[in-house]
Structure formats: C-alpha cells, structure tokens
PDB file as gemmi writes it, atoms N, CA and C in Angstrom:
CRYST1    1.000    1.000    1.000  90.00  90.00  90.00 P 1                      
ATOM      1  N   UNK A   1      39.158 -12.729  -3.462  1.00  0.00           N  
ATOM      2  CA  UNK A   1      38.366 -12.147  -2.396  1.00  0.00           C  
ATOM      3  C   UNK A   1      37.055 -11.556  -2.911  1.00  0.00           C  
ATOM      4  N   UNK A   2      36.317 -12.389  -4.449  1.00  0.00           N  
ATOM      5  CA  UNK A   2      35.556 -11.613  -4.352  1.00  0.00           C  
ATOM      6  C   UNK A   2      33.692 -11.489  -3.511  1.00  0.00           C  
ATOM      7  N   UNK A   3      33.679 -12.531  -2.462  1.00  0.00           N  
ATOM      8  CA  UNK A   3      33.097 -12.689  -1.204  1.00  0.00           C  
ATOM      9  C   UNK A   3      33.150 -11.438  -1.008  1.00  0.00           C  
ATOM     10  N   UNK A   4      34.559 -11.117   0.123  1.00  0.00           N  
ATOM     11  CA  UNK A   4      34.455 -10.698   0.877  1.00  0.00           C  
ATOM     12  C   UNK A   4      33.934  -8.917  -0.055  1.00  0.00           C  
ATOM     13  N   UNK A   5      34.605  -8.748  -1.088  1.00  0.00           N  
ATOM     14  CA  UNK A   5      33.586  -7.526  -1.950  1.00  0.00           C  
ATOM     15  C   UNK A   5      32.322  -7.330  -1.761  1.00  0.00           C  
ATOM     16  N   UNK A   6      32.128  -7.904  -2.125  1.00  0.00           N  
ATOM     17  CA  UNK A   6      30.006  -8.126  -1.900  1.00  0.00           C  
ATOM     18  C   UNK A   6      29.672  -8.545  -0.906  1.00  0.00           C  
ATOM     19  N   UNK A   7      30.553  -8.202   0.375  1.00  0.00           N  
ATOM     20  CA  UNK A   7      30.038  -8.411   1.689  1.00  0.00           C  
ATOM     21  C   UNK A   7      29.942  -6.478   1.814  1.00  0.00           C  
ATOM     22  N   UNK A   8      31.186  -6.235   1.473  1.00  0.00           N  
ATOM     23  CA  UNK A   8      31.703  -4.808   1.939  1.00  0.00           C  
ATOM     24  C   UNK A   8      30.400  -4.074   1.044  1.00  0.00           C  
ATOM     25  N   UNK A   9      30.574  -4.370  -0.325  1.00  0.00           N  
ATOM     26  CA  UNK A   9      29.355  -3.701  -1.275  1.00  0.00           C  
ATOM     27  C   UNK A   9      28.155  -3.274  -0.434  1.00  0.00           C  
ATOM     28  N   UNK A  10      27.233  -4.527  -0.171  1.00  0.00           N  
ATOM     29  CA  UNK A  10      26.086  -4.791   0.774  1.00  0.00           C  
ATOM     30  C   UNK A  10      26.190  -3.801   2.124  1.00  0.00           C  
ATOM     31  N   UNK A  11      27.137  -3.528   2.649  1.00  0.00           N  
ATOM     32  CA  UNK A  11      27.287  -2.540   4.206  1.00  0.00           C  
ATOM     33  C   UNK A  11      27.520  -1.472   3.186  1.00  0.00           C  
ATOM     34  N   UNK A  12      27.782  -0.902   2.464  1.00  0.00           N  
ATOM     35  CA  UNK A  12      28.381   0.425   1.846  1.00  0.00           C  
ATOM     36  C   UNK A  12      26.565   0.816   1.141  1.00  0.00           C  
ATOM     37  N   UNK A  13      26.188  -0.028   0.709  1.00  0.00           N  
ATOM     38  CA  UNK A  13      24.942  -0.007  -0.220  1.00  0.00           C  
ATOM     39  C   UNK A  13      23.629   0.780   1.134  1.00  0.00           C  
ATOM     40  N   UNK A  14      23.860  -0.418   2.284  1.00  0.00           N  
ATOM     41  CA  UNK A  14      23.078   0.204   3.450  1.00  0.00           C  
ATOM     42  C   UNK A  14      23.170   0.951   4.537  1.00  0.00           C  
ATOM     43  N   UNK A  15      24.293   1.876   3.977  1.00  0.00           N  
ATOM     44  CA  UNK A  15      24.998   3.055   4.825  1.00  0.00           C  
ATOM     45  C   UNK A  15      24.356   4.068   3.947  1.00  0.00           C  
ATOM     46  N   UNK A  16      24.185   4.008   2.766  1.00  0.00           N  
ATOM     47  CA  UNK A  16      23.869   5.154   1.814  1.00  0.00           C  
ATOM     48  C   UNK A  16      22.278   5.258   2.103  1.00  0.00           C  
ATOM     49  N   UNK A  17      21.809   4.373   2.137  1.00  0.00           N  
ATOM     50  CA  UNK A  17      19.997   4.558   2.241  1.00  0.00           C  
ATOM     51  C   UNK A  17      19.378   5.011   3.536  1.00  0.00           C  
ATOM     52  N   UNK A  18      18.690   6.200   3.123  1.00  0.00           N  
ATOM     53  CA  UNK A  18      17.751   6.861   4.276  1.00  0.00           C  
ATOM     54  C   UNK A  18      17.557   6.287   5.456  1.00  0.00           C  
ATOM     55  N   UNK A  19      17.608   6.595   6.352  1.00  0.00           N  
ATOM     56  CA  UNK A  19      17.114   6.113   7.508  1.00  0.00           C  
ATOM     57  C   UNK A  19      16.122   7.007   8.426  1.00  0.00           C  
ATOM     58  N   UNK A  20      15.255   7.697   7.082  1.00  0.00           N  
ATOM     59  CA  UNK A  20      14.206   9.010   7.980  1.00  0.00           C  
ATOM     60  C   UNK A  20      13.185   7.580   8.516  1.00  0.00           C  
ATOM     61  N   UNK A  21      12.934   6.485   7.922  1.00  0.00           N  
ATOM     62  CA  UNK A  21      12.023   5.726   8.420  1.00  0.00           C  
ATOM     63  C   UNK A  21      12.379   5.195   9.321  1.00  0.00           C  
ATOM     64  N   UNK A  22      13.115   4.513   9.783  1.00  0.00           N  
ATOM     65  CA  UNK A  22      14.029   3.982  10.390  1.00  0.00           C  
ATOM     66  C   UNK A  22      13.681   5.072  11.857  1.00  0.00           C  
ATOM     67  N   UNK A  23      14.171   5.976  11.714  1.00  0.00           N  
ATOM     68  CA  UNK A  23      14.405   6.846  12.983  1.00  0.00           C  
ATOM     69  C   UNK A  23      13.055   7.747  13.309  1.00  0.00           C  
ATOM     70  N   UNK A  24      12.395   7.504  12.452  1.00  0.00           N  
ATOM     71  CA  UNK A  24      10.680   7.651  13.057  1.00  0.00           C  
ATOM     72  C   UNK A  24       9.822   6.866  13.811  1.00  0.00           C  
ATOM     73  N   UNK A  25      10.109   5.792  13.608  1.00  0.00           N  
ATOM     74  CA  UNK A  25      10.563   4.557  14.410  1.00  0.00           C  
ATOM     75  C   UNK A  25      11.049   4.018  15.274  1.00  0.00           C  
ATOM     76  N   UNK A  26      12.127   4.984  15.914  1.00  0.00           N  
ATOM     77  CA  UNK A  26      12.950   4.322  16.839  1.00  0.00           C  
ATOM     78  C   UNK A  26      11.916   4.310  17.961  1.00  0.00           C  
ATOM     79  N   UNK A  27      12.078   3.656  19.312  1.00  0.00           N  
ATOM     80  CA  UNK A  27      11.528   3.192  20.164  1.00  0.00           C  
ATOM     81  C   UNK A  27      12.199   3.899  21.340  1.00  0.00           C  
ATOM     82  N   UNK A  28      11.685   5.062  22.019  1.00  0.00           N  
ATOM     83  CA  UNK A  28      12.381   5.863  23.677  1.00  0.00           C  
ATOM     84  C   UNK A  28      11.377   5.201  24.651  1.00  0.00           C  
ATOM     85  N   UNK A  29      12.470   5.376  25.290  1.00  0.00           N  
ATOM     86  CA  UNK A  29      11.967   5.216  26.798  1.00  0.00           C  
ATOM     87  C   UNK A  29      11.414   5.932  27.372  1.00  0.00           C  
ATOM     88  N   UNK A  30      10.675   5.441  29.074  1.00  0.00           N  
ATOM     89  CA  UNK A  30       9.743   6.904  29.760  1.00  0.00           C  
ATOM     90  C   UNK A  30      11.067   7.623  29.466  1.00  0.00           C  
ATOM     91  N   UNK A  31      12.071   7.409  30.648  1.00  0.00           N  
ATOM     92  CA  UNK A  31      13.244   8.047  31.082  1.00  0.00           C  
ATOM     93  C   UNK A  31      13.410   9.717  30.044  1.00  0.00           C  
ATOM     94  N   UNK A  32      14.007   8.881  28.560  1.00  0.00           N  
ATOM     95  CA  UNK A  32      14.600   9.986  27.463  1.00  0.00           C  
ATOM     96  C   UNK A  32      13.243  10.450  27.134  1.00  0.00           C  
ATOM     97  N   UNK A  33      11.982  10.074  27.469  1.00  0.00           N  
ATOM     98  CA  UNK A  33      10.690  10.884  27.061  1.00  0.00           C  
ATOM     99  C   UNK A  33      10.869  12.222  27.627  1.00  0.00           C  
ATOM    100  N   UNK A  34      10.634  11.920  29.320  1.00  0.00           N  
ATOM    101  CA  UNK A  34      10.897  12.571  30.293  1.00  0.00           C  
ATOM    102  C   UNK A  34      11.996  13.592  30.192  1.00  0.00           C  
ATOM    103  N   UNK A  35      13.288  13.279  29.960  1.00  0.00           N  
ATOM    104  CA  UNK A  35      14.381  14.523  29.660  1.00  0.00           C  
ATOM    105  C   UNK A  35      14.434  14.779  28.791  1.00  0.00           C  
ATOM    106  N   UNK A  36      13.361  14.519  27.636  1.00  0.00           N  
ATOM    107  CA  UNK A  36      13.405  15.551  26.432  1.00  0.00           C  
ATOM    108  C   UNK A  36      12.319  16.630  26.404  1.00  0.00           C  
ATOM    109  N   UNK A  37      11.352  16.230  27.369  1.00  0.00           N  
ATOM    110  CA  UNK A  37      10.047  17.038  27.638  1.00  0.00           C  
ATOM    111  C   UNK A  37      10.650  18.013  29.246  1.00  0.00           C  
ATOM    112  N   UNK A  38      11.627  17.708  29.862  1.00  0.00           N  
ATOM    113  CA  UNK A  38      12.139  18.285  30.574  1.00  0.00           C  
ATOM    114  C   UNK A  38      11.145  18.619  32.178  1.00  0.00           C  
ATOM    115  N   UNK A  39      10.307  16.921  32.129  1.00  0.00           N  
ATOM    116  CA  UNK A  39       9.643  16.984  33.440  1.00  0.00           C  
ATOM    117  C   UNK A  39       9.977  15.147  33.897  1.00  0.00           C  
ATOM    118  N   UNK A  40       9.219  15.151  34.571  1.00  0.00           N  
ATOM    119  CA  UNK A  40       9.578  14.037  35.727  1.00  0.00           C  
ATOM    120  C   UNK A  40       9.272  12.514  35.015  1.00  0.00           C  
ATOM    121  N   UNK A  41       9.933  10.990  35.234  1.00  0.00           N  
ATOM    122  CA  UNK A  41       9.374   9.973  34.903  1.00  0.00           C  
ATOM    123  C   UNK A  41       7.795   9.954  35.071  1.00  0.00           C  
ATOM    124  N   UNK A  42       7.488  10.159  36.284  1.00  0.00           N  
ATOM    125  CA  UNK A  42       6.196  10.054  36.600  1.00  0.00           C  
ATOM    126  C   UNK A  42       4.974  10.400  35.967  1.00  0.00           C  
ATOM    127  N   UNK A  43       5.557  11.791  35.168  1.00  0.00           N  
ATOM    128  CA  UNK A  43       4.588  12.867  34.559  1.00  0.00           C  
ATOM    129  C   UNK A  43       4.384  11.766  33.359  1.00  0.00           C  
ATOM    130  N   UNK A  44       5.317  11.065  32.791  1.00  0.00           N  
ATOM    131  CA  UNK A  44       5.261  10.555  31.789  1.00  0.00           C  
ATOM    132  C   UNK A  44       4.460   9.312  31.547  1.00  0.00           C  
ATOM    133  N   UNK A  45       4.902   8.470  33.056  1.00  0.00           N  
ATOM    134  CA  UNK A  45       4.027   7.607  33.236  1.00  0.00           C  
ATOM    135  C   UNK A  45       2.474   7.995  33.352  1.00  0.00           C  
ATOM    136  N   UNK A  46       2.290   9.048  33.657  1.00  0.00           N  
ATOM    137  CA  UNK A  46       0.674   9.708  33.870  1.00  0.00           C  
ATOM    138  C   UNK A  46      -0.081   9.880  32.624  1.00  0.00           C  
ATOM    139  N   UNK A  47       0.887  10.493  32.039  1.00  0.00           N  
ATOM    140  CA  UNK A  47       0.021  10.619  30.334  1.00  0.00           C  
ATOM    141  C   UNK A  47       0.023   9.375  29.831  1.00  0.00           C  
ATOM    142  N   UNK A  48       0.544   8.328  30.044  1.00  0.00           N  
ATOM    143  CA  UNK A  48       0.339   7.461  29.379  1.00  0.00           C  
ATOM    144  C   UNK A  48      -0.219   6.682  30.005  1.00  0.00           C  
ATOM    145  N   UNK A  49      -0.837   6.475  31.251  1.00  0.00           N  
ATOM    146  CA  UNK A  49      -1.474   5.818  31.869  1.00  0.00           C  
ATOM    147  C   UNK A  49      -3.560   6.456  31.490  1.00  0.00           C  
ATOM    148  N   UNK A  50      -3.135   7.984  31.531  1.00  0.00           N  
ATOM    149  CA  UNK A  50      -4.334   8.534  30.871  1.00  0.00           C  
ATOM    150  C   UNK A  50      -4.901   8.543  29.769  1.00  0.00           C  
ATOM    151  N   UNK A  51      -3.934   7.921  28.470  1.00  0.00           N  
ATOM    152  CA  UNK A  51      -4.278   8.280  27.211  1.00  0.00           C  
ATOM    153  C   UNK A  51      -3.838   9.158  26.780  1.00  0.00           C  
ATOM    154  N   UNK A  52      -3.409  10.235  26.956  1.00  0.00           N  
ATOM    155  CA  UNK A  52      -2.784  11.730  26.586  1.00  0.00           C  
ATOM    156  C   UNK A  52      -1.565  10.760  25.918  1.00  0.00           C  
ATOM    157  N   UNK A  53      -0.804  10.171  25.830  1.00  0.00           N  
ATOM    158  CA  UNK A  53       0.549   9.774  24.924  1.00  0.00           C  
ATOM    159  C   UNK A  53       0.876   8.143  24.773  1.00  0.00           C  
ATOM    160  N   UNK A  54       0.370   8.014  23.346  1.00  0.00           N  
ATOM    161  CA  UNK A  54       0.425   6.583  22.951  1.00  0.00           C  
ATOM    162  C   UNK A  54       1.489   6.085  23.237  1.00  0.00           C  
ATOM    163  N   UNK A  55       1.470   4.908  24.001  1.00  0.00           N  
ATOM    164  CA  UNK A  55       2.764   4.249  24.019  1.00  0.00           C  
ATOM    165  C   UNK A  55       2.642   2.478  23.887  1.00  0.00           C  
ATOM    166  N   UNK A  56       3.775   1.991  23.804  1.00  0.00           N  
ATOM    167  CA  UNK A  56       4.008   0.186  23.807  1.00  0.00           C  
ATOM    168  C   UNK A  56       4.336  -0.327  25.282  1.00  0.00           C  
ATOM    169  N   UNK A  57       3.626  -1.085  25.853  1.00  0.00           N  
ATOM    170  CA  UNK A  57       3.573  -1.841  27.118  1.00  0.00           C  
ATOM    171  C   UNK A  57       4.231  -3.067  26.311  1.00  0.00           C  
ATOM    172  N   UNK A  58       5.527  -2.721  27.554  1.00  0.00           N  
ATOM    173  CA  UNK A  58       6.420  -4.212  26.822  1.00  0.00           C  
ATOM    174  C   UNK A  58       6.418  -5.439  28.346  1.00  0.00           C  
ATOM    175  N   UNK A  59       5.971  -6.502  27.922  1.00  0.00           N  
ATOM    176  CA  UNK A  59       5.963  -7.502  28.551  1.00  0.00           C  
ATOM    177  C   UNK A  59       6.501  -7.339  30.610  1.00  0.00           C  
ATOM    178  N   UNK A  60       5.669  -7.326  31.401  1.00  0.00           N  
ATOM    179  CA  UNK A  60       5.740  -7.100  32.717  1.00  0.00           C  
ATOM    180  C   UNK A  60       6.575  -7.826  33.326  1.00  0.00           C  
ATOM    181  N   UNK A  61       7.777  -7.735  34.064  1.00  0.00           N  
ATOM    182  CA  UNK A  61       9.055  -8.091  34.430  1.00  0.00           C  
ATOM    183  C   UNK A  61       9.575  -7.897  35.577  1.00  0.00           C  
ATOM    184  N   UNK A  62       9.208  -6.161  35.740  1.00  0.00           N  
ATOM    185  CA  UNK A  62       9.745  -5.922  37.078  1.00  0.00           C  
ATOM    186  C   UNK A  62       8.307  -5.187  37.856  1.00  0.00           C  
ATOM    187  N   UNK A  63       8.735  -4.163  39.029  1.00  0.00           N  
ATOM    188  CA  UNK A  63       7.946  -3.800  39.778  1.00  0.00           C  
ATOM    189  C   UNK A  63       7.078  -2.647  39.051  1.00  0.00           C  
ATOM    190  N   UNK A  64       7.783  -2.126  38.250  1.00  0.00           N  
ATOM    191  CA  UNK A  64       6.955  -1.264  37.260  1.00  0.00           C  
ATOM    192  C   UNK A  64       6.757  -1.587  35.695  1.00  0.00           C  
ATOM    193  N   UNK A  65       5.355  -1.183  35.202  1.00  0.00           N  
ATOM    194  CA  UNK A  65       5.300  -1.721  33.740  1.00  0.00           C  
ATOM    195  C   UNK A  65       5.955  -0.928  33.099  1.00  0.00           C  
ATOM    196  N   UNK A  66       6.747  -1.747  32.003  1.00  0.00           N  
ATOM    197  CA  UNK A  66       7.788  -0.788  30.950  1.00  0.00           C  
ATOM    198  C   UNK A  66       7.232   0.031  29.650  1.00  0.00           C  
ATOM    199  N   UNK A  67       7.868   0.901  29.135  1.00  0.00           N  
ATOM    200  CA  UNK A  67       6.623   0.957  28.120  1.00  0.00           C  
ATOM    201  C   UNK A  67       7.911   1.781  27.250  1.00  0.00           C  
ATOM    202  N   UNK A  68       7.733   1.647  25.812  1.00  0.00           N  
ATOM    203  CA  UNK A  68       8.519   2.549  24.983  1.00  0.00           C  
ATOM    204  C   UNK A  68       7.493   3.361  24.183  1.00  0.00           C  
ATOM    205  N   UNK A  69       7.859   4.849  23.665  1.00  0.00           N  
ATOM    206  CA  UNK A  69       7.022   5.234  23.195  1.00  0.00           C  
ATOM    207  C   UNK A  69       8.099   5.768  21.783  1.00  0.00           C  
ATOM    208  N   UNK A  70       6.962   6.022  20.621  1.00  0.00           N  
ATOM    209  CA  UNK A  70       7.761   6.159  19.503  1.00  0.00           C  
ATOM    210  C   UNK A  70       8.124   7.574  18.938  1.00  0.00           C  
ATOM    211  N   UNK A  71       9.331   7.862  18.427  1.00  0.00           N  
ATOM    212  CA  UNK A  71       9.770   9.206  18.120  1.00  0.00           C  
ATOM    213  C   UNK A  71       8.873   9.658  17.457  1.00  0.00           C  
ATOM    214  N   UNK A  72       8.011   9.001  16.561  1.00  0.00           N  
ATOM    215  CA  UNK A  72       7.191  10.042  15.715  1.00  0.00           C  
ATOM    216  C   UNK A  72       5.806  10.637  16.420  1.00  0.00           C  
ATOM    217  N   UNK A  73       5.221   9.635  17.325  1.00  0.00           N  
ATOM    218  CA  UNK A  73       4.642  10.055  18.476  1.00  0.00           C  
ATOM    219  C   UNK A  73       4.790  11.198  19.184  1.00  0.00           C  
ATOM    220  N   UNK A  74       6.184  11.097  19.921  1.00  0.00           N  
ATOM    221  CA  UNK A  74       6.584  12.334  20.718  1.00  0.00           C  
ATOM    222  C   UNK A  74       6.915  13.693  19.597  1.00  0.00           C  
ATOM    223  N   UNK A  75       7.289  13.638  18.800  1.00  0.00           N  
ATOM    224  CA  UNK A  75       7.562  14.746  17.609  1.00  0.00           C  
ATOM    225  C   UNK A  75       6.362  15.426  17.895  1.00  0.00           C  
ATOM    226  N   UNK A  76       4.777  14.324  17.420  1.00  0.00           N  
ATOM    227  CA  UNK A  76       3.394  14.982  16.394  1.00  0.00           C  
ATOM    228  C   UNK A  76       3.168  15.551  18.146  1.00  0.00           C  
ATOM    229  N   UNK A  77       3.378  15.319  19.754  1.00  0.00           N  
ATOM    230  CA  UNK A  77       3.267  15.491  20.521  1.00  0.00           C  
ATOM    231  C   UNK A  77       3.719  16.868  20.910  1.00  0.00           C  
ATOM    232  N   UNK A  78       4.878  17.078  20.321  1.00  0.00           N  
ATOM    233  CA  UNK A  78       6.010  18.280  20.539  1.00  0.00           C  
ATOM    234  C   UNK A  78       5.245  19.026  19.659  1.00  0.00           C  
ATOM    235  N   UNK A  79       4.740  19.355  18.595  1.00  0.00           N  
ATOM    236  CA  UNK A  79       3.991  19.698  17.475  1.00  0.00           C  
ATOM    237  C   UNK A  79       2.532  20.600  18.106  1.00  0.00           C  
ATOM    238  N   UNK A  80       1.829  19.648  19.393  1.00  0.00           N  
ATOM    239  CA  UNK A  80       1.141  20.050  19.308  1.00  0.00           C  
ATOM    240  C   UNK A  80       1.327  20.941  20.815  1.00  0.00           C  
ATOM    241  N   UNK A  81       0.167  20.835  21.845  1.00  0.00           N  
ATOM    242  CA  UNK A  81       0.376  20.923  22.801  1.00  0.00           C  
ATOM    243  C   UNK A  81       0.583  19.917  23.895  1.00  0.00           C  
ATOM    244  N   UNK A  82       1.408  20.175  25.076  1.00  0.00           N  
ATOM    245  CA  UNK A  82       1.505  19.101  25.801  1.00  0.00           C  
ATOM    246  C   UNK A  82       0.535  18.608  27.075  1.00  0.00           C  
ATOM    247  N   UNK A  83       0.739  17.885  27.241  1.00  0.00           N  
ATOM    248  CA  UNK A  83      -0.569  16.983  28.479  1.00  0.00           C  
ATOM    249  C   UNK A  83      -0.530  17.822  29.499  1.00  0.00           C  
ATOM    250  N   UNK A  84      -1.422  18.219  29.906  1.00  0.00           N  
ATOM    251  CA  UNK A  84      -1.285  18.870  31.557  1.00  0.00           C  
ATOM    252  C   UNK A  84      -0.546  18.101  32.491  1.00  0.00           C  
ATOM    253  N   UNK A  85       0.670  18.225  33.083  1.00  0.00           N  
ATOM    254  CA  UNK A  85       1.515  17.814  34.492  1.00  0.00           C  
ATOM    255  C   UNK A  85       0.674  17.074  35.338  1.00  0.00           C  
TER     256      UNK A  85                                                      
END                                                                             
C-alpha cells in the first residue's frame, strides 16, 4: 500500500500549511458582507455600485448583478471607516 501512503502523506503535508493566504482571499458575498457590517444588501450594493468597496462582478445571470467581494478588502474596510448608508 505504498500508493495509498503518499496519497495520505500529500493531504497530511496540506493540512499543516498556512492558510493565512488562502483565507485573505476567500471570496463573500453581498449577503455575508451585509451581516457582517450589520446593514442591509442594498447598502452594500450601493457602495459598490459607488466605488466606496472594491468588489468582483461575476458574469450576469440573473435579475441582479452578482458580485463577490474579498476578505482582505472588507478587513482594510473594517480597519478604516465605513461608507456612508
């Protein structure tokens, strides 16, 4: 079995390594923007429709454009002051 070793090795090897990059990175939604800033989708859609909060316009699908914005974004955001409502 010694495959299946150096299969297990390889997952054990990338369980141990950092994932601060990784999770600076991750990709939220308006939605979890919105209930982590503890105001409305809308508000969220506003700043980012204004420029006040960088975000990713992901490919147009439904009746509203989608957009993810990135944790390290909202952090340096939380950091500073927030967009006027």
């Amino acid at each position: 079995m010694p495959q299946s070793n150096a299969v297990l090795d390889k997952h054990q090897s990338e369980a141990k390594r950092p994932k601060m990059a990784e999770e600076k990175d991750e990709l939220l939604t308006v939605r979890e923007v919105a209930r982590r800033l503890r105001v409305d989708d809308t508000t969220v859609r506003r700043w980012i429709k204004s420029g006040a909060l960088e975000a990713i316009a992901l490919p147009h699908r439904a009746k509203r454009q989608a957009y993810r914005i990135k944790r390290s974004t909202l952090e340096s955001l939380l950091g500073g002051a927030l967009p006027e409502a």
